[in-house]
C-alpha positions as CSV (number, residue, x, y, z in Angstrom):
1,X,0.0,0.0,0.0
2,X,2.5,2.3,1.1
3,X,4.7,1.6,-2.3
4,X,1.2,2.4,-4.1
5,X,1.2,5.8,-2.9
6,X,4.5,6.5,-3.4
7,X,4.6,5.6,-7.1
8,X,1.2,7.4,-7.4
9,X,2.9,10.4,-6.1
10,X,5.8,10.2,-8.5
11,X,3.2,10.6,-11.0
12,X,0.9,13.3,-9.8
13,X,3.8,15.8,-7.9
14,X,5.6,16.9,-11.2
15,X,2.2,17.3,-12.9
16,X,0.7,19.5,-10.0
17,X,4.6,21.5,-10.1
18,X,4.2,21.7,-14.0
19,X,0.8,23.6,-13.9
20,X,2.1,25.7,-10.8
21,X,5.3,27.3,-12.6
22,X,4.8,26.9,-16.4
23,X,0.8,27.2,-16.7
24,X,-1.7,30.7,-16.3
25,X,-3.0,31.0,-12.8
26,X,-6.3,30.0,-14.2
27,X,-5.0,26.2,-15.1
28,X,-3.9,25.9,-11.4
29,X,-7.0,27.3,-10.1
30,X,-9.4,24.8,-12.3
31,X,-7.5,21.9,-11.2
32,X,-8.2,22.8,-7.6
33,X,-11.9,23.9,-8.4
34,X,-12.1,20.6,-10.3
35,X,-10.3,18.5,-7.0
36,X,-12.8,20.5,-4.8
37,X,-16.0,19.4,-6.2
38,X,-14.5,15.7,-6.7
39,X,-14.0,16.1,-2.7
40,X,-17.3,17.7,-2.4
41,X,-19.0,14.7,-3.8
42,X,-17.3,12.1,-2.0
43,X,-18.5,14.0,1.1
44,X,-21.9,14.0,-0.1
45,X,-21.4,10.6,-0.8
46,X,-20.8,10.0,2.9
47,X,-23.6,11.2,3.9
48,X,-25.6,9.5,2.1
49,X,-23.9,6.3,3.2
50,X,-24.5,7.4,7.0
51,X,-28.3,7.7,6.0
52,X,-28.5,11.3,5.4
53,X,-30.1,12.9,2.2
54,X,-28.4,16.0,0.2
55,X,-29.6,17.7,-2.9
56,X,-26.3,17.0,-4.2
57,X,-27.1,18.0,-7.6
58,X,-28.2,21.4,-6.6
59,X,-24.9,21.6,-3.8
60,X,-22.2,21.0,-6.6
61,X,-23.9,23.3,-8.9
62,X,-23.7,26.3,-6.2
63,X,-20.3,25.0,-5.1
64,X,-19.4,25.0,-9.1
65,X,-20.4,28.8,-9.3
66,X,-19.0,29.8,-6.4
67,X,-15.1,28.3,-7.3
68,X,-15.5,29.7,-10.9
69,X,-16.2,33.2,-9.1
70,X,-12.5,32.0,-6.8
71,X,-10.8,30.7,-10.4
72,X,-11.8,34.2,-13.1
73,X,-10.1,37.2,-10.8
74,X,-12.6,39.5,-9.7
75,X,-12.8,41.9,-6.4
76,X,-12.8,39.6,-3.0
77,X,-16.4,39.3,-1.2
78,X,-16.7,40.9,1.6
79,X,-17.8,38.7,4.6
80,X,-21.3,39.9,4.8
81,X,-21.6,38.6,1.0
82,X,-19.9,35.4,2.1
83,X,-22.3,34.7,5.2
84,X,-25.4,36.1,3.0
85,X,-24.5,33.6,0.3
86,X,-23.7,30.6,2.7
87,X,-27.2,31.5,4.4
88,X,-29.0,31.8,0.9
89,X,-27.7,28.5,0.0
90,X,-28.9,26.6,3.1
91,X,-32.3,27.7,2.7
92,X,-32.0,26.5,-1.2
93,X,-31.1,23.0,0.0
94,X,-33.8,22.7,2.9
95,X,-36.3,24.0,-0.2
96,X,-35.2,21.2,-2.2
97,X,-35.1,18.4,0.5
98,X,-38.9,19.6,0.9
99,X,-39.6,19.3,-3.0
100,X,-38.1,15.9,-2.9
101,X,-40.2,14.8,0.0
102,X,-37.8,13.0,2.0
103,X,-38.8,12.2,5.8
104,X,-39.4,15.4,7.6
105,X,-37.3,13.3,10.4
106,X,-34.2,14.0,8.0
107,X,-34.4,17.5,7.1
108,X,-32.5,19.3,9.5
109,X,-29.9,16.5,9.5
110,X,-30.0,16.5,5.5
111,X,-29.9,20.5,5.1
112,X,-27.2,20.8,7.5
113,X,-24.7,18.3,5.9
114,X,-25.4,19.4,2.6
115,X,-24.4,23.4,4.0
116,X,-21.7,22.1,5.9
117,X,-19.7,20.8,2.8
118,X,-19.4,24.3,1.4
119,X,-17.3,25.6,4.1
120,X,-15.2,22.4,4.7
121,X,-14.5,21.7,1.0
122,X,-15.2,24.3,-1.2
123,X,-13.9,27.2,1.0
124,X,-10.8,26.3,2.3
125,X,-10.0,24.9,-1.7
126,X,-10.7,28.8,-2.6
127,X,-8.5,29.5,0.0
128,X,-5.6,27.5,-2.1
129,X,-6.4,29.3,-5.1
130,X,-6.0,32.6,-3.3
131,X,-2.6,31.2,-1.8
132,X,-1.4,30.8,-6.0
133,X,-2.1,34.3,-6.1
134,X,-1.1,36.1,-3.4
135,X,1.4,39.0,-3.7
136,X,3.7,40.1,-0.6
137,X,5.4,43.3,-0.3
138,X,8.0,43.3,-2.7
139,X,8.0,39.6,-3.3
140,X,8.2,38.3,-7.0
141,X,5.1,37.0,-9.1
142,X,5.9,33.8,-8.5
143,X,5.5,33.8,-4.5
144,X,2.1,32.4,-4.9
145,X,3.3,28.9,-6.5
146,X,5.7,28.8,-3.7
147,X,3.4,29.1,-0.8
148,X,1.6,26.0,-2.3
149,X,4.1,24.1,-2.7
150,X,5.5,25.4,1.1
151,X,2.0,24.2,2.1
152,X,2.5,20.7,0.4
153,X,6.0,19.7,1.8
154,X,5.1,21.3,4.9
155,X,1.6,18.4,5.1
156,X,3.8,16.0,3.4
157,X,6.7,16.3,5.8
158,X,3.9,16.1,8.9
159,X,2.1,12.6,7.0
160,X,5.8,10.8,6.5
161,X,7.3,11.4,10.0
162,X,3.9,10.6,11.5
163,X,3.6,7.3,9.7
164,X,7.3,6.0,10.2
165,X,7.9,7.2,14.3
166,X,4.3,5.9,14.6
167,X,5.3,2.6,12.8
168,X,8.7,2.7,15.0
169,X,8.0,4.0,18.6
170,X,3.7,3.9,18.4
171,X,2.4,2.9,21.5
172,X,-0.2,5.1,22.6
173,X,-3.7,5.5,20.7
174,X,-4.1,8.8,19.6
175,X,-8.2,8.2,18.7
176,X,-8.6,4.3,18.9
177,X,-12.7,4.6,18.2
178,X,-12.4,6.9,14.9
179,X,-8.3,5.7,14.0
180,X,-7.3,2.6,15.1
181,X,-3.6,2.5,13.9
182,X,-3.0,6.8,14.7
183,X,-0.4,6.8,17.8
184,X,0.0,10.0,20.2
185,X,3.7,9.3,19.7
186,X,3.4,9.2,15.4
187,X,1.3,12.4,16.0
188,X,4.2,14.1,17.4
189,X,6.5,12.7,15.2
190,X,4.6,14.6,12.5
191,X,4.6,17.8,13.7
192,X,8.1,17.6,15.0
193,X,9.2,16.7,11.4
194,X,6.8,19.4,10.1
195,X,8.3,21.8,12.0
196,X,11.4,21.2,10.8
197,X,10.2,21.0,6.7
198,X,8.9,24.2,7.3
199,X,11.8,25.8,8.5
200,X,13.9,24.2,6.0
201,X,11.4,25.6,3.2
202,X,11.5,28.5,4.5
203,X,15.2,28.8,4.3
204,X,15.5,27.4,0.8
205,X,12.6,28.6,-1.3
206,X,10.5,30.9,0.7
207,X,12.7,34.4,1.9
208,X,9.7,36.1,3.0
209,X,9.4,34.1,6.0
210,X,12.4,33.8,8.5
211,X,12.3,29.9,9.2
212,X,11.7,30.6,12.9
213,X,8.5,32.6,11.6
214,X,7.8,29.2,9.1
215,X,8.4,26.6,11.8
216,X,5.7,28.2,13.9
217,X,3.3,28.3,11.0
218,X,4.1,24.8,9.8
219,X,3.4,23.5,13.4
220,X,0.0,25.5,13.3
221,X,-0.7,24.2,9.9
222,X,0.3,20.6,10.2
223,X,-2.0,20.8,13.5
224,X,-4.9,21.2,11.8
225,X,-3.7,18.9,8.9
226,X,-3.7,16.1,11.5
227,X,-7.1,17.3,12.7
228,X,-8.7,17.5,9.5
229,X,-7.3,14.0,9.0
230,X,-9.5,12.7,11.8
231,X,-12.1,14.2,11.0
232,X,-12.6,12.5,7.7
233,X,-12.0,9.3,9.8
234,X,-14.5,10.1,12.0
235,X,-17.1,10.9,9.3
236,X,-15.6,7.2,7.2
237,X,-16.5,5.6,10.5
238,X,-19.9,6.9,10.9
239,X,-20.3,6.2,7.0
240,X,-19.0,2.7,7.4
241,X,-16.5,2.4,4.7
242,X,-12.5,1.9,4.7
243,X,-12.0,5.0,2.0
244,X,-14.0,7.8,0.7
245,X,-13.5,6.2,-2.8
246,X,-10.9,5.2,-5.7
247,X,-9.0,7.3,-7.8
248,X,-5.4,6.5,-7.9
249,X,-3.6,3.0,-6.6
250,X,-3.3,3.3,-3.1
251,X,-4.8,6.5,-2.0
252,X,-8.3,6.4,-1.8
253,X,-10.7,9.0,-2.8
254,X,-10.1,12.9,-3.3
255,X,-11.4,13.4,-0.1
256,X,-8.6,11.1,1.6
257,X,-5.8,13.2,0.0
258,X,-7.1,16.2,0.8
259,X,-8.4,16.2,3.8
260,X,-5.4,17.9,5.6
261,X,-4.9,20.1,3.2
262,X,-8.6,21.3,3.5
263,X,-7.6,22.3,7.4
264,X,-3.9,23.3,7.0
265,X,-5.0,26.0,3.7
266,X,-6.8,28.2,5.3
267,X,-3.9,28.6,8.7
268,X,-1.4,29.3,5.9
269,X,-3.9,31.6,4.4
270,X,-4.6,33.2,7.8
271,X,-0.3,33.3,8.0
272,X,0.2,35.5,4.9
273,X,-3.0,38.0,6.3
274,X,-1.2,38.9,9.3
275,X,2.5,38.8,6.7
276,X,0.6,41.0,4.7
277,X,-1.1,43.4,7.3
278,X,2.4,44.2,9.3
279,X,4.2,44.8,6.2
């Protein structure tokens, strides 16, 4: 399995660096809008599994406008618009799981899981696109495609420690109900060994953080990475299946190779706002 994912990723890293430094920002951008509703539908797909309904036809078609409005540069949305449009779109899915005339017993439960896959998927995948983007002071044009990939090792970096010191010194069960084979000592591992990526990073390819500034953020990041992690094995567990579905040898669904990403984005996102601000 573990020779699977590596050969898989031999195969998708130089393609995702490719489209990073040599394609427009919009090719980067559609391959994370196209990952995001991918994600979005194994989600939905999850639900469904745990016995919950979704209009998912109607969710990836808002989630679909709202990553084409992240992927063709226009002003940012203020967060009234943001909470207006999240609000609007509940209200849309509860209307259709009404039309369809599913058990009234399953309506809150149905509306709320199909609204809650907008801000855990689609959001924090506009946040990536934003990330691509992002300009810094006097930083080149090309800092954007850096703070992705500063955002991938960084994950990366947390995943491999965390798997071989958990494999080596693993004693402790970090979450035994929701992830068996997760170890307290492999957790630390990983954000050890994140730490120390991100500082590394930092010193090689990222100037505009001081590698005592990137270890902190890489611990923050790689925090929530793990988190997110657990929380797609929690929602697995309540959906009773191993993986959230098959798209490459060896890692799953989209969902399962995202899911830190989708909690570590938006921290690094949060990261280059406050860079940004005391600039």
């Amino acid at each position: 399995m573990k020779r699977q994912r590596e050969l898989s990723a031999l195969v998708a890293i130089p393609a995702v660096l490719g489209i990073l430094w040599f394609a427009p920002p919009w090719a980067f951008g559609s391959l994370v809008a196209f990952l995001a509703l991918a994600t979005l539908s194994e989600f939905y797909r999850l639900a469904e599994r745990s016995g919950i309904p979704v209009p998912k036809s109607l969710a990836l078609l808002i989630a679909g406008a709202i990553l084409a409005a992240a992927v063709v540069p226009a002003p940012s949305p203020s967060g009234l618009t943001v909470a207006g449009g999240l609000s609007a779109a509940a209200a849309l899915f509860a209307v259709a799981l009404m039309a369809a005339g599913i058990p009234v017993e399953r309506a809150l439960s149905g509306t709320a899981a199909t609204t809650l896959g907008i801000p855990m998927v689609v959001f924090p995948c506009c946040a990536m696109i934003w990330l691509d983007r992002a300009a810094l002071g006097g930083a080149s044009d090309r800092f954007g495609p850096r703070l992705i990939i500063f955002l991938l090792v960084t994950i990366w970096g947390c995943d491999s420690f965390a798997y071989y010191v958990g494999r080596a010194f693993g004693r402790h069960k970090l979450a035994p109900s929701i992830s068996p084979k997760k170890t307290i000592e492999g957790s630390i591992g990983g954000l050890v060994g994140s730490v120390g990526v991100a500082a590394a990073a930092a010193a090689i390819f990222l100037p505009e953080f001081r590698p005592v500034e990137a270890a902190v953020v890489g611990g923050l990041a790689s925090t929530a990475g793990q988190i997110g992690d657990l929380v797609e094995s929690m929602f697995k567990r309540g959906a009773g299946v191993k993986d959230s579905g098959h798209f490459l040898p060896g890692h799953g669904g989209f969902y399962d190779r995202v899911d830190s990403l989708l909690f570590a984005a938006p921290v690094l996102c949060g990261a280059v706002l406050v860079k940004m601000a005391v600039l």
